[in-house]
N, C-alpha and C positions, 0 to 999 in steps of 0.2 A: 386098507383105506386110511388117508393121510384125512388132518383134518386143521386147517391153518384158519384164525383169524385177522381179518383187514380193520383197524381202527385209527379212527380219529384222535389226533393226542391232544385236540386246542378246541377252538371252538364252532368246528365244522370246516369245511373247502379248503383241506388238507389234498388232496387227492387220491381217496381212498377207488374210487375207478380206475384210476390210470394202476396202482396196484393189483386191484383185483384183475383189471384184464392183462397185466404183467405175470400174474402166477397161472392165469388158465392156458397159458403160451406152452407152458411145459408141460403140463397134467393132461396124460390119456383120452381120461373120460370126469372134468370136471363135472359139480353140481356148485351153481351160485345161490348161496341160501344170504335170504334178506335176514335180519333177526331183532330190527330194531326200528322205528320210526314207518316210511310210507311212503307216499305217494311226494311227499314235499323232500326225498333226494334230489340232487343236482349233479348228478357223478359224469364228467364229461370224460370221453376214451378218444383217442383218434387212434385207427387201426385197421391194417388193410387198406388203405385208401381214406375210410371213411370216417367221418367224425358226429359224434353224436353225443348228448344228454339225455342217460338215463335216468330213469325219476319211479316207472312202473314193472320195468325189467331190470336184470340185474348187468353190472356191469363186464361181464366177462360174455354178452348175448353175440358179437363181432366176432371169438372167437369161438362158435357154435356151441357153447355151453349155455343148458339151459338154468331157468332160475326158477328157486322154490321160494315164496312168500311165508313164511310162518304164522303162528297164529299171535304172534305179539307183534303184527302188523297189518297196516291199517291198507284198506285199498280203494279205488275209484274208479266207476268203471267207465267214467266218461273221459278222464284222464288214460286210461289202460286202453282204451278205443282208438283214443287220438294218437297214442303212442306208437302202437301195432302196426296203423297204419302210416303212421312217418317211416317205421323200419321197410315194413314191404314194398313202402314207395323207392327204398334206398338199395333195394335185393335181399334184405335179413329176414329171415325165416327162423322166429324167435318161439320159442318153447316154453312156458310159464306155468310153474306147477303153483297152486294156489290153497292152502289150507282151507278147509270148510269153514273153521273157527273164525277165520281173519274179518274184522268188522267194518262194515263197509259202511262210506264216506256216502253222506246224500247231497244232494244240493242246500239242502234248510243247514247240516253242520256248514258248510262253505257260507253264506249267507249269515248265518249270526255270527263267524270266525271273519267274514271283511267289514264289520259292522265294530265287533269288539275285538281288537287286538291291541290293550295296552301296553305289555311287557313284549312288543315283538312277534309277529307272525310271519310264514310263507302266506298265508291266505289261501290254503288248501285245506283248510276243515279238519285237520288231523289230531289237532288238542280238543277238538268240541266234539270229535268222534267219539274218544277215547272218554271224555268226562258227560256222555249220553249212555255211551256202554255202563259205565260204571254205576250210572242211575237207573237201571236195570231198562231204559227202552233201547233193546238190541238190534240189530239188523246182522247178520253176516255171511260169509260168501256162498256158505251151503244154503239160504234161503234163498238165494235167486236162482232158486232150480225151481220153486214153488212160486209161480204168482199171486195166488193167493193170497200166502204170507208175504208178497214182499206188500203186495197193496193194503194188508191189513196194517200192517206196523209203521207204513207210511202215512197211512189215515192216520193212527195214533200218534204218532211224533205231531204230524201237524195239529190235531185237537188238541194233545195234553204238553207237550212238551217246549214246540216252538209256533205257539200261535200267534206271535206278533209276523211269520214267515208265511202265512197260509197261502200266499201269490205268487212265492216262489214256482216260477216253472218246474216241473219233474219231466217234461215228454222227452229232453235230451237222454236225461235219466234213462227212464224205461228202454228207450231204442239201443243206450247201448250195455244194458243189462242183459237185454235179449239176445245181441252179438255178442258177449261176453260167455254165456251159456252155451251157444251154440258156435264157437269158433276152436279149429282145429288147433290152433295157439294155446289155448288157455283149457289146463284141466283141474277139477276138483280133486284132493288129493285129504285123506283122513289122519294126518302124521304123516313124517320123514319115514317112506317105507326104507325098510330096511333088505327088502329083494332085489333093490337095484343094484345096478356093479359100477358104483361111483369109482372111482381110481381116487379122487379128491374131493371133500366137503371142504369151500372155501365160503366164508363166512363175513360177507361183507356188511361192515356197519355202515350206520347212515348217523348223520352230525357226528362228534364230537365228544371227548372224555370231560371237558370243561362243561357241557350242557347235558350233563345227564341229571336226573329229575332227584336222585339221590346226593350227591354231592356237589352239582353245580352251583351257579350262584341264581338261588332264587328269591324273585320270580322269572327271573331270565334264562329260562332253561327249556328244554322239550320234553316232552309227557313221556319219557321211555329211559330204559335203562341204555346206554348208550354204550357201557363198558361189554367186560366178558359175559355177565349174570346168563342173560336169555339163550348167550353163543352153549353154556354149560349146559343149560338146561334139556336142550336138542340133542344135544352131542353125543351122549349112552356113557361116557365114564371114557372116549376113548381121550388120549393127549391130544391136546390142542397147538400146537406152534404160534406163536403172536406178530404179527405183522403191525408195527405202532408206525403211523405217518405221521407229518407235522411238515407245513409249508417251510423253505431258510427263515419265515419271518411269520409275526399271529397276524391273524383275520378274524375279523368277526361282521357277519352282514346281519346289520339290523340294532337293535337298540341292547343296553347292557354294558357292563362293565367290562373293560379289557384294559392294561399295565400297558405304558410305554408311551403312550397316544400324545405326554406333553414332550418328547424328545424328539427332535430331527431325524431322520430317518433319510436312507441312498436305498428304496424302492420304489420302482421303476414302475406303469402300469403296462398292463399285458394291454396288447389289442384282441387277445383272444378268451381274454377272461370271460368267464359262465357269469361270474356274479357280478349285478350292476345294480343302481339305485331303483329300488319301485316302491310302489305306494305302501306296500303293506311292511315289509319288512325296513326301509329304509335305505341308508348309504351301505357302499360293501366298504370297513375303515380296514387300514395295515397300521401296523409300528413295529418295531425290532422284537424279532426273537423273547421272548420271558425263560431262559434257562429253570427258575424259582417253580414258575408255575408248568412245563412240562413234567420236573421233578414230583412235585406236587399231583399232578392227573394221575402218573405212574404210581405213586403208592396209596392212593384210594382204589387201586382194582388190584385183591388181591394175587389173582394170577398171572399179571402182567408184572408184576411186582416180583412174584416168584418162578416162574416161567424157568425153565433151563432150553426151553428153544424161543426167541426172540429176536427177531430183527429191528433194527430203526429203517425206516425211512424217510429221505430228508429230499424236497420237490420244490420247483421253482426256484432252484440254484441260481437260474439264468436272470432272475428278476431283479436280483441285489446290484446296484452299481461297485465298482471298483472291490470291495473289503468286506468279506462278510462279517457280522456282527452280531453278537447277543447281548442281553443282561445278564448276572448274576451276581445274589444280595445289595441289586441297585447300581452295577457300576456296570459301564459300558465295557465287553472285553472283545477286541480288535483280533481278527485271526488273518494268518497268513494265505491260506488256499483252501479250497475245496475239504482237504485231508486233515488240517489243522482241524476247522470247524466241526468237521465230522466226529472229529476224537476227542475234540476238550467236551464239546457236549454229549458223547457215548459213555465217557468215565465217570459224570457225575449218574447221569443213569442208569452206571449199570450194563450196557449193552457193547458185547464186543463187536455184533457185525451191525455194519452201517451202511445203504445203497444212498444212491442220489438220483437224481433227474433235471430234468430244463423242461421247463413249460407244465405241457401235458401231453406229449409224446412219450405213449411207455416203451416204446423201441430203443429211447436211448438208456434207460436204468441201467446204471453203473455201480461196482463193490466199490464202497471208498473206505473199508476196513473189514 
């Protein structure tokens, strides 16, 4: 059993989907394990035909691998309802294996998370989840097999916790807790068993090395460790391979700090971009490449850092007009093709192999070293 990690090197909408469903191409009998963040992914694939955002399944679901949610992530089951059934409407018959642990997202966290988000939110509930869990009123996946318990601790949340929320609706709630329990999709799982005959654990992250809660820049960060930490954690001691993405150029959708934004820039916008301006999180902004600060994500994770299997991958090639381009220590440096770019920025970090892409077709992933 091979076991490869998919990461974010910037600060999320990297293309860590189009990745992931790029590696389950080749592997037997993938498993897509989530290990970080929730329901507020955005991971678009186009594949087979079809095109999709996934957000509650994992990204390799197209090519019939299914996905395990771990318990350092967060779930929704009215989002995971509406999800399932987009796939089935689309022919996918998706398989979601769900930790008991995993803490689930109610309406009251979504409701005080679109009410307060100053440093930046999806408006999916998943930082008010995670800082409800940690004030010890729980909810999670193994208690929606008990009614009782989910109605007791929902009573509770609304009495002590979030009683400025007590009008919040819950009936969407409940209806799709109850299809959630009872759907042939979605099973309860106690750990990563270890009697399956995975060929592949491919480990896709969600945001970004720049927004992880340890060394991002806060408060503008997401409530989870975004790096290797949690991928280790699941793993059993076996070697890990690293899959590090990072768009030709940074993104960041929403509020926060990000390098480059006073300099002119030659990118182009996609007509098929995932990410657009909404209320909660804000504008999606671009500016050129930061060489400084990929170098920088890469040595805050120490096994990304020391990895002796590692690939780059470099996505939306096709977005740069004429010349691609990075910074590095503030100066603008001008590359010749595809191949140049690839390799002046592999040498400073470190990585001999390098793939590339156009858009978010993983059919066309190319070696560009």
């Amino acid at each position: 059993m091979s076991s490869k990690a998919v990461l974010g090197a910037g600060f999320g909408d990297e293309g860590k989907g189009l990745v992931t469903d790029w590696l389950c191409r080749s592997c037997a009998k993938p498993l897509v394990i989530r290990f970080c963040g929730g329901q507020q992914a955005g991971h678009t694939v186009a594949a087979n035909g079809l095109r999709h955002v996934f957000s509650n399944f994992g990204a390799g679901t197209l090519r019939g691998a299914p996905t395990y949610f771990s318990r350092f992530c967060t779930i929704d089951p009215v989002g995971m309802i509406n999800e399932l059934n987009v796939l089935l409407a689309k022919g996918v018959q998706p398989l979601l294996h769900v930790d008991a642990a995993c803490p689930v997202t109610t309406p009251y966290d979504i409701a005080r998370n679109r009410q307060h988000h100053p440093h930046g939110s999806c408006g999916v509930g998943v930082g008010d989840t995670l800082n409800r869990e940690a004030q010890h009123f729980s909810l999670t996946f193994g208690d929606l097999f008990y009614p009782w318990v989910v109605e007791t601790r929902l009573d509770l949340l609304r009495t002590f916790f979030y009683k400025e929320y007590a009008n919040v609706s819950v009936e969407a709630f409940w209806d799709c807790c109850a299809k959630v329990t009872s759907s042939p999709h979605v099973r309860r799982t106690h750990g990563l068993s270890e009697n399956e005959t995975w060929s592949d654990l491919i480990y896709e992250g969600a945001q970004g090395l720049l927004l992880d809660q340890q060394f991002g820049f806060f408060p503008h960060v997401t409530r989870a460790n975004t790096g290797t930490a949690n991928a280790l954690a699941l793993n059993s001691g076996r070697e890990m391979e690293i899959w590090l993405v990072t768009r030709a150029y940074q993104t960041r959708h929403g509020d926060g700090p990000m390098s480059n934004e006073h300099r002119p820039h030659n990118i182009k916008e996609n007509p098929l971009e995932t990410n657009v301006c909404n209320r909660f999180q804000g504008a999606f902004r671009r500016s050129l490449l930061d060489l400084d600060l990929l170098e920088y994500a890469v040595s805050r994770d120490e096994l990304i850092r020391s990895s002796k299997k590692r690939h780059l991958v470099i996505t939306c090639l096709d977005h740069v007009r004429n010349e691609l381009r990075f910074t590095r220590h503030g100066r603008i440096v001008c590359c010749d093709d595809e191949k140049d770019f690839a390799g002046r920025i592999a040498a400073v970090l470190g990585f001999d192999s390098v793939y590339g892409s156009s858009s978010d077709d993983g059919e066309t992933m190319r070696k560009l070293l």
